[in-house]
C-alpha positions in Angstrom: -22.1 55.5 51.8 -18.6 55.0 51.2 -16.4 52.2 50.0 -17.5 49.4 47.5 -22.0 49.7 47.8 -23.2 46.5 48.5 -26.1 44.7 46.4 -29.4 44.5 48.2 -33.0 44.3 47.6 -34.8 48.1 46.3 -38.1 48.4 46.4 -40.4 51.4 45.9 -43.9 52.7 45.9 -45.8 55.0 43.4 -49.6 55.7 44.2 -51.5 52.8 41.2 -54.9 55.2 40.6 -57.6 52.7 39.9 -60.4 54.2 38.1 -62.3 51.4 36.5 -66.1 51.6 38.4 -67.8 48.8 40.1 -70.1 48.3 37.0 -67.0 48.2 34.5 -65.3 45.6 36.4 -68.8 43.1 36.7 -69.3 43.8 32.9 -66.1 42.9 32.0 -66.4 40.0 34.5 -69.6 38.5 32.8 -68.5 39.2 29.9 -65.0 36.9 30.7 -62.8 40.1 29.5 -59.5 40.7 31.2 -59.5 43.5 34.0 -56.6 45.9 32.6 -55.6 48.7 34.8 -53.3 51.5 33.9 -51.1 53.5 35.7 -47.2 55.0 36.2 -45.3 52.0 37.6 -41.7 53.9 38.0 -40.0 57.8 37.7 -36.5 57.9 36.5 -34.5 61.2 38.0 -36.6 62.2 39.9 -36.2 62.0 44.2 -38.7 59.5 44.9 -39.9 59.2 49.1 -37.4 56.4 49.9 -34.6 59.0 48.9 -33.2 57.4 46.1 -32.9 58.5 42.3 -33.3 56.0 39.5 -30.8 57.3 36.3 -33.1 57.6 33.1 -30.8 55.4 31.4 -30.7 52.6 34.0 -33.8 52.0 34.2 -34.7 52.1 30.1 -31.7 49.5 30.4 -33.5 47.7 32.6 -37.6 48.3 31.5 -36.2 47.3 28.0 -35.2 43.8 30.0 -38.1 43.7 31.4 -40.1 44.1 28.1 -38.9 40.8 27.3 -40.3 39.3 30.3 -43.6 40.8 29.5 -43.8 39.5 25.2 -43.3 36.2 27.0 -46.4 36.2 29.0 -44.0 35.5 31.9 -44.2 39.2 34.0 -45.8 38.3 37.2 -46.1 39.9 40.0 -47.2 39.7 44.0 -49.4 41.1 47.0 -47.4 43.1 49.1 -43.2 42.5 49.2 -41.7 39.4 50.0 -38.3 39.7 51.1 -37.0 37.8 48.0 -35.3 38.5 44.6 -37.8 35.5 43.3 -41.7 36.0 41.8 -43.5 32.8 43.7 -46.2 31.2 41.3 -48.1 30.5 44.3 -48.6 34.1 45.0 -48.7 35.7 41.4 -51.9 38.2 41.2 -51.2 39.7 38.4 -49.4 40.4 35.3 -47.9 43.7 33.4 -49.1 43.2 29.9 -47.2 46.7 28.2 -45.2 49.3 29.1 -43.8 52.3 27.5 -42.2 55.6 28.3 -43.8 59.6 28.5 -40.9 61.6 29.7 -39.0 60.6 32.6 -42.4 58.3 33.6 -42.7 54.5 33.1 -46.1 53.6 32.5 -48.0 50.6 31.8 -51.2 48.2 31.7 -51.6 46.0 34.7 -53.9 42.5 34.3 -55.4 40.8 37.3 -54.6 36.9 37.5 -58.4 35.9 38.2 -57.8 32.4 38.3 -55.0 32.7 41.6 -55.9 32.9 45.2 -53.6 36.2 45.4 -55.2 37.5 41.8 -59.1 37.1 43.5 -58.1 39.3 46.5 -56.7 41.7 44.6 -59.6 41.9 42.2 -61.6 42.2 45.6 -59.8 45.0 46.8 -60.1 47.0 43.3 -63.6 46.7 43.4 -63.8 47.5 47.1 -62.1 50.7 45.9 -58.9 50.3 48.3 -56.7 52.8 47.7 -53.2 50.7 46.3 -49.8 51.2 45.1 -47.7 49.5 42.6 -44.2 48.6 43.9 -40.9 47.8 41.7 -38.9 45.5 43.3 -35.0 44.7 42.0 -31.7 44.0 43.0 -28.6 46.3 43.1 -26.4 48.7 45.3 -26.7 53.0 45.7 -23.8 55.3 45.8 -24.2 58.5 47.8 -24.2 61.5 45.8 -25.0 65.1 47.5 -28.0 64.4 49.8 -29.6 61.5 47.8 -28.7 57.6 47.3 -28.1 56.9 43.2 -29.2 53.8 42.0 -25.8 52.2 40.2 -25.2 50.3 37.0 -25.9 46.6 38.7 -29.7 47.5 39.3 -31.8 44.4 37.9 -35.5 45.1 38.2 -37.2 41.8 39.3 -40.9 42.9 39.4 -44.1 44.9 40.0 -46.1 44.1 43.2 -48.9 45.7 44.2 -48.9 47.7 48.0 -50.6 48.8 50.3 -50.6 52.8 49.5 -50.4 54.9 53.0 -51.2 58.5 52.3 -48.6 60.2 54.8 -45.0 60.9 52.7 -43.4 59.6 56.3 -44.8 56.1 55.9 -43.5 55.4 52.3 -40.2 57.1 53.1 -40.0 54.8 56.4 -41.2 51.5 56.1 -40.0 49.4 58.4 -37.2 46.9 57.0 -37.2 48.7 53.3 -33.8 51.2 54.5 -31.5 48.4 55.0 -27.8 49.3 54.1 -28.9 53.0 53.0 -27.9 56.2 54.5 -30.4 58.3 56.8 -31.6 60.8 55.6 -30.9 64.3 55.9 -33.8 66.9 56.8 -33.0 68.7 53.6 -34.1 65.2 51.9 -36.7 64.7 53.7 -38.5 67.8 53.0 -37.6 67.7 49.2 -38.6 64.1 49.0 -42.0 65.7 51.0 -42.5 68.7 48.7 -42.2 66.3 45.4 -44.8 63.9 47.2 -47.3 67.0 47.4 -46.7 68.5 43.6 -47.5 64.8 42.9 -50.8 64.8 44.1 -51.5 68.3 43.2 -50.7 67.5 39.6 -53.1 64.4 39.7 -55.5 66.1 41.0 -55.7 68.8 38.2 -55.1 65.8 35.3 -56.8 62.8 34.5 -53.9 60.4 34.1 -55.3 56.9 34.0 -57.8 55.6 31.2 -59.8 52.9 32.2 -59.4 49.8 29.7 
């Protein structure tokens, strides 16, 4: 990319492990308990699978924003990506409730909106065990750098939504409409972006990461 980057909409997908059991969710349902999930919602420095690289200290700028959202009761989020910079009320299913930092990894505690249309499918979905993925979404522009897109300065994260979580690398790095504006990717990229997708799920499946609530 060359010239002045232009601001558009990022958006990007981490696997959301879900590991709170059928009978969990139902107690804590009869019980009238918020359903709190937990998981790693972003990765600073690290090549993710669109082939982009969030700066550590961007996006601590920017989660430290964010906490203010969340202390205010006010960090919704949506069902899939709309193709806006705005959070609709109408389609809020949930809410991040905390966050905080291990390493390079942004973690924090999800809470499904039972009382929305949006929040009721989503709690079906969790306890049909769908596999999902949480999604930031923000604003900003990339500067090329090497073979990888750097997330600049005027990055404002906007939300978490909750994806649908394909298992094949190709089909997060590709989704249709998400490339807008970027620069293709090189096969060097591609197969780095695929090799940190793998240690990824290696390492998960040698650690239990997510606590349920």
């Amino acid at each position: 990319m060359t010239g002045k980057s232009e601001k558009y909409l990022i958006q990007e997908y981490n696997e959301f492990k879900i590991s709170l059991t059928p009978k969990l969710i139902t107690e804590a349902i009869e019980k009238g308990e918020p359903i709190i999930m937990t998981g790693i919602l972003q990765k600073a420095n690290t090549l993710n699978r669109n082939g982009r690289v969030y700066p550590l200290e961007i996006l601590r700028r920017e989660s430290k924003n964010y906490m203010k959202l969340v202390e205010k009761n006010l960090a919704t989020g949506e069902l899939d990506h709309p193709e806006t910079a705005v959070v609709s009320l109408a389609n809020v299913s949930h809410k991040v409730v905390d966050m905080w930092w291990q390493d390079d990894e942004l973690h924090g505690k999800v809470q499904i909106t039972k009382s929305t249309p949006a929040g009721k499918t989503l709690l079906g979905l969790v306890q049909d065990g769908v596999t999902l993925g949480i999604s930031s979404r923000g604003v900003g522009s990339v500067k090329r750098q090497g073979n990888q897109d750097v997330v600049q300065e005027d990055f404002e994260l906007i939300a978490f939504d909750f994806v649908s979580s394909p298992s094949t690398p190709g089909a997060f790095m590709f989704k249709e409409g998400r490339q807008i504006g970027l620069t293709p990717l090189s096969e060097a990229t591609q197969k780095q972006i695929e090799t940190n997708f793998n240690n990824e799920l290696d390492y998960l499946s040698k650690k239990d990461f997510w606590k349920n609530l």
